[in-house]
N, C-alpha and C positions, 0 to 999 in steps of 0.2 A: 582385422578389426581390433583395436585397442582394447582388451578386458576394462571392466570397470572397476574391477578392485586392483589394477595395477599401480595407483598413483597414490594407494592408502598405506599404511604405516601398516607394517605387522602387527604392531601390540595393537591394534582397533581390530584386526581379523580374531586375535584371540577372546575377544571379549566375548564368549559365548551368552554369558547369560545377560545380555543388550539382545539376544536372538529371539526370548520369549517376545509373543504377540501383546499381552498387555503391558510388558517393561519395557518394551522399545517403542510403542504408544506412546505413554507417557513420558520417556524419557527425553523423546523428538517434541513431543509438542511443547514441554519446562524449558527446553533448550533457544527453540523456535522461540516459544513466546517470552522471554527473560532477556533475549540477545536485540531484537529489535524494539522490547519496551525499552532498553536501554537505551536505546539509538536516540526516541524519541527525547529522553531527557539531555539529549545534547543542540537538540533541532528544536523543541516547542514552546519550553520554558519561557522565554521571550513573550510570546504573545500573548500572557499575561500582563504585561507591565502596558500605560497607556501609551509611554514613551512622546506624551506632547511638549514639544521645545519648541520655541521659538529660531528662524524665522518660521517653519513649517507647520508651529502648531499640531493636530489631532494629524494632518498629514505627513508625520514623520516613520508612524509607526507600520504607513500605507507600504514607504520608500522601503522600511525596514524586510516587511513581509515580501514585496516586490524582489526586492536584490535576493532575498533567498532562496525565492520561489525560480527563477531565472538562473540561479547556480545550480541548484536540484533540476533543471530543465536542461543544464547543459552538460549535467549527468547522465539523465535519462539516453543520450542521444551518443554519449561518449560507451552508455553501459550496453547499445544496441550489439557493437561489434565487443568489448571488452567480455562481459558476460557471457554471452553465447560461446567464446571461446578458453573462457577461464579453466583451468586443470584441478582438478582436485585438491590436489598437494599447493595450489598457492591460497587455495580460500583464506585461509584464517589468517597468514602473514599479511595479506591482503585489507582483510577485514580490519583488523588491528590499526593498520597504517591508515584507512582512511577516518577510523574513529580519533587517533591523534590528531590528524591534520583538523580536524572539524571543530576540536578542545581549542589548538591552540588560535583557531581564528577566533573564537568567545573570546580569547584571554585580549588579543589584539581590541578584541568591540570594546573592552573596557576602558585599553590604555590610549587610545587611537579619538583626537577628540572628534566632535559631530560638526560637518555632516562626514566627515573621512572615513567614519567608522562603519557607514552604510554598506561601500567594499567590503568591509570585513564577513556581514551575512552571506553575499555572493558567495564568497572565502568559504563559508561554513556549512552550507548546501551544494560545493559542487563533487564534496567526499561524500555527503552522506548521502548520495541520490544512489549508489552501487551499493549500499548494504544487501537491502532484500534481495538484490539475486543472487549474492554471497550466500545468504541461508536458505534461498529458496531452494540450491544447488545438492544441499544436504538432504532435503525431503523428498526432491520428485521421482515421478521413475517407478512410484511402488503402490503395490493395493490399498496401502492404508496412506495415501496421500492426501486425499482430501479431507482426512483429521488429522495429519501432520501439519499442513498448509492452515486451518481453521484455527488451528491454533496460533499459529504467526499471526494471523487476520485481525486473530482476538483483539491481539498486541496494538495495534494501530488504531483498535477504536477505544479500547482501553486506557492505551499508554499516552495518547493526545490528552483525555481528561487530565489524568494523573501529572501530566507531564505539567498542564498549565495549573494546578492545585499545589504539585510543590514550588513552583513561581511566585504565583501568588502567595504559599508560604512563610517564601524569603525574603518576599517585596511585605511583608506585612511582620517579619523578625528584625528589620532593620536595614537589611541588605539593600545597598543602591540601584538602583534599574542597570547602568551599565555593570557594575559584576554579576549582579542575579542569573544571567545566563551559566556564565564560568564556573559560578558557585552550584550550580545546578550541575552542572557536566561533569566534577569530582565529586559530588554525592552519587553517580549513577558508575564511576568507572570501577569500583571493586566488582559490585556484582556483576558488571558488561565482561569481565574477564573471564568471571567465573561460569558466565553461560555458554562463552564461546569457548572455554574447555570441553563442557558437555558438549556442545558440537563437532569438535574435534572428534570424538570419540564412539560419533555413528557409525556404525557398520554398514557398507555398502548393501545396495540393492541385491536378494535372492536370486535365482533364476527362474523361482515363481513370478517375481515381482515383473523381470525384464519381460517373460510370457506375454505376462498378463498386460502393462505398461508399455514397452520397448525398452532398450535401452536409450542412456541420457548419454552422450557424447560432446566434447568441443564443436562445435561449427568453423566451418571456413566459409569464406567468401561465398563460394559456387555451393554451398549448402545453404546459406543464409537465401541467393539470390533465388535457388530452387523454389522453395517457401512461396515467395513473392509470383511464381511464374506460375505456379500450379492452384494456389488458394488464395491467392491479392484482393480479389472482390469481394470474398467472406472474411476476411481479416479485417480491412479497410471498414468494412459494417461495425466491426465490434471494437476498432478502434473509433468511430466515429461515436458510439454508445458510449465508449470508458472514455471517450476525452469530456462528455459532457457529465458525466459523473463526478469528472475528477475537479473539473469545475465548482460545480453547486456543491459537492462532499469537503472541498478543500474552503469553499468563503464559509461553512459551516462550521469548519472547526480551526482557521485560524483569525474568524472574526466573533468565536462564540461568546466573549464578553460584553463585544456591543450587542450582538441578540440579546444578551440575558438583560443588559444594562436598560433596552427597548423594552422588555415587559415588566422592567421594575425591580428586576431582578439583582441587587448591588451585595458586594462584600461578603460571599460566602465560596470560598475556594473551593472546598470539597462539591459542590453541586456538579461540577463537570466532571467530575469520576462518578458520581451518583447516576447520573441520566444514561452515561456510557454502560454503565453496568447492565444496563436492561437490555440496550442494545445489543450488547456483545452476546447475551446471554438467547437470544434469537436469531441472531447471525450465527453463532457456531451451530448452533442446534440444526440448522435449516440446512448449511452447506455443507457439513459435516456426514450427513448422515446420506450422503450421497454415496460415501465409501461404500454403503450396504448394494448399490447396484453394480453388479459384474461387469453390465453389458455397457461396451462403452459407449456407442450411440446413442444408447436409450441415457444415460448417464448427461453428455453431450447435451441433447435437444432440453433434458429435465433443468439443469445449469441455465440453460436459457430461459426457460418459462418459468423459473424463479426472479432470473433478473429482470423480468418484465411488470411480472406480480409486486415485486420492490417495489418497481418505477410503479405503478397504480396508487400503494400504500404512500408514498410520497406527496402524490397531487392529493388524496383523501385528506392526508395531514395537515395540507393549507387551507384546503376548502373547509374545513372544520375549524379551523383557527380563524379564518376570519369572518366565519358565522356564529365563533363565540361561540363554540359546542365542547371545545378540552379546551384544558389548562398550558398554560405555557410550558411548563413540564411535562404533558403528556405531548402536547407537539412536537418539545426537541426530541422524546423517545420514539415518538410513532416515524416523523422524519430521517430520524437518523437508522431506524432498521428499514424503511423504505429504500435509503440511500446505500448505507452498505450492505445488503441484501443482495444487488446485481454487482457491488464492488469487486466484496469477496469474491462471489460466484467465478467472477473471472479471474482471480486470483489460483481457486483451490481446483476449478473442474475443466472451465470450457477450454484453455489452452491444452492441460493436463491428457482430458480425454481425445481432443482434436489430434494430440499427438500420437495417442494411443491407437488411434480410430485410421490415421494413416501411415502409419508405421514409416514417414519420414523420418531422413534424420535429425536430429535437432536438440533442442532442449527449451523449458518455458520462461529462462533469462530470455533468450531470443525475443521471443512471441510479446513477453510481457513485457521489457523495455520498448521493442515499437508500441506497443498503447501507450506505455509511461510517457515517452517524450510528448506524442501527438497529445496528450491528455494535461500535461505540465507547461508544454507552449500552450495551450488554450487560454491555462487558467494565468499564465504571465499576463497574455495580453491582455485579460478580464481586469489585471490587476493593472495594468500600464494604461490601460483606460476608462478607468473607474469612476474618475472622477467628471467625462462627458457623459457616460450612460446612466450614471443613476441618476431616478427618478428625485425630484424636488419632495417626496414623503419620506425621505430619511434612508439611511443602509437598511432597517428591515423593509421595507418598503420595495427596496429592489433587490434582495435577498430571496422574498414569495415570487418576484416577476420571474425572476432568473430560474427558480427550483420549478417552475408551473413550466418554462416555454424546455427547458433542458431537459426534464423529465419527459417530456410529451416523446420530442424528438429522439431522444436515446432509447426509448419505446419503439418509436418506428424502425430506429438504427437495427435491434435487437431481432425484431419481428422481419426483416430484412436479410438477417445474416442466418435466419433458422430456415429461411426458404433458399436462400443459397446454397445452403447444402444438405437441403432435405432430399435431392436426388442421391443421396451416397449411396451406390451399392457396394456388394461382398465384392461384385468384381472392381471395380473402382478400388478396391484397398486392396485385392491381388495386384493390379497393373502397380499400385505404388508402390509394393514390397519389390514387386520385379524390378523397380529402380528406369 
């Protein structure tokens, strides 16, 4: 069996004092959450801008989010076998090269006239759909994972705001809608370098951590196919949960300007890092502190009845909003920790511990690009026909139908996949160590 520190550079082994428990805490989560906020400023910036032209009008900006959304989806699906078998030692060459490719297609949206330029987004999402399991690669595997991973998490509910506030920005310094992306994407590339340095320079998992964890290996084919032959029906649940997440979570934050534009809400950038902030600030809190449980089962099932309690705080948040009980602002807050509440969760725990819990081999690129794809094809097609299903009372209008009926169902998804394998015994995870 391949050591896991075989494929690391010496001078990262010598880094002793990266070894203390609160420096190497911190040092994974600045790294984690720095390298994929960065990401976003090369992905979201755009959905700031209205981008209405003629002939397409208000639906150009639909085309725009579509072709991206479908690049990053045919990432997803290219990251299922690429990720699970990525080696160590290529991450970050890796990484790099896909954050170029994804610059230079911005630069192409600019010079590239409309509608030809629409390619260009496909071009820009189908690099950057492989980031997170590039960094997620660096965290898993260890006792303090799900506050390494919560901090990545942060990043995405964070760096969405942020990403579309310096957009808005730019679009509001002068900057044209078509370079506003590009120009966005070298304001984010000094510090994207210098976070994935500190990634570089993680220290591989203990033999505490492998203990406790397993170890994180490449997959081959007949490892991948394993997976599917033994645990397919409890997977298939919580992809069916995270696709409908990935739905309502994703028309939430790359349509958040016409929500806010629908409660009247115009011309104020920073509001969408404001609302995130509270967010994020209860989404780590909550998944985070999962690290405190040993047991991984008990860990496992807890990850679940979080994401379900999400999903409740979700439906609360409409049915209050349209009984005129909170503010528009307390809705997008109460919604958005409803929504990434069971996100994260499966981000930082349920694959994490699922692994841990059956000491397959494997690793949580695997696991979580299959949700990713099934989860990114959902929200394509929500996006490729949008324009039949919504309701004649506007995008918020079918924005509450979609968060009520997705919610419900990714509830049952969830409450599905915890009785799938609530039979797991001690010997059920002998027979699977026995291989």
């Amino acid at each position: 069996m391949t050591s896991p520190t075989a494929a690391i550079p010496a001078r990262d082994l010598d880094s002793s004092w990266l070894r203390h428990p609160i420096v190497l805490t911190a040092w994974c989560m600045v790294a984690a959450f720095g390298t994929y906020a960065c990401m976003y400023g090369f992905r979201k910036p755009f959905t700031a801008a209205p981008f209405a032209t003629e002939p397409f009008g208000d639906g150009f900006k639909t085309l725009l989010v579509t072709s991206q959304v479908l690049g990053y989806t045919v990432s997803k699906f290219l990251g299922i076998r690429i990720i699970a078998a990525m080696p160590a030692a290529r991450r970050v060459v890796t990484l790099l090269g896909l954050i170029g490719g994804a610059q230079l297609a911005l630069v192409l949206f600019a010079i590239l006239p409309r509608p030809l330029n629409i390619a260009c987004l496909f071009l820009n999402g189908l690099p950057l759909g492989m980031v997170f399991g590039l960094v997620l690669g660096f965290l898993e595997g260890r006792r303090m994972t799900e506050a390494f991973v919560a901090g990545l998490c942060t990043s995405f509910i964070l760096a969405d705001g942020f990403a579309k506030s310096v957009g808005a920005w730019l679009l509001a310094s002068g900057i044209p809608e078509r370079w506003m992306p590009a120009t966005a994407g070298m304001l984010f590339l000094a510090p994207l370098l210098a976070f994935v340095f500190m990634l570089q320079h993680i220290p591989p998992p203990t033999r505490a951590d492998i203990s406790a964890r397993s170890e994180r290996l490449p997959m081959s084919r007949e490892d991948r196919l394993r997976w599917i032959r033994r645990h397919g029906l409890g997977l298939l649940f919580i992809a069916t949960a995270y696709l409908l997440l990935t739905v309502i979570r994703s028309l939430r934050a790359d349509f958040a300007p016409e929500i806010w534009a629908a409660f009247g809400t115009q011309g104020q950038p920073g509001i969408f890092t404001r609302s995130e902030l509270w967010v994020a600030a209860g989404v780590m809190l909550a998944n985070g502190s999962l690290v405190c449980v040993q047991d991984n089962r008990k860990a496992f099932f807890l990850s679940l009845a979080i994401s379900i309690t999400g999903l409740l705080l979700a439906l609360v948040a409409v049915l209050l909003l349209r009984r005129a009980f909170i503010s528009p602002f307390g809705f997008m807050v109460l919604l958005g920790l409803g929504l990434y509440l069971p996100y994260v969760a499966v981000h930082t725990t349920v694959f994490e511990r699922l692994i841990a819990l059956t000491r397959d081999r494997g690793n949580i690129g695997y696991l979580m690009y299959l949700a990713d794809s099934a989860g990114y094809l959902g929200y394509a097609a929500v996006m490729l026909g949008r324009d039949w299903i919504r309701p004649s009372g506007g995008f918020l209008d079918f924005f509450l139908q979609a968060t009520n009926l997705g919610a419900t169902l990714a509830m049952a998804a969830f409450a599905a996949a915890a009785w799938q394998f609530r039979p797991w015994r001690a010997a059920a995870v002998a027979s699977s160590e026995g291989g």
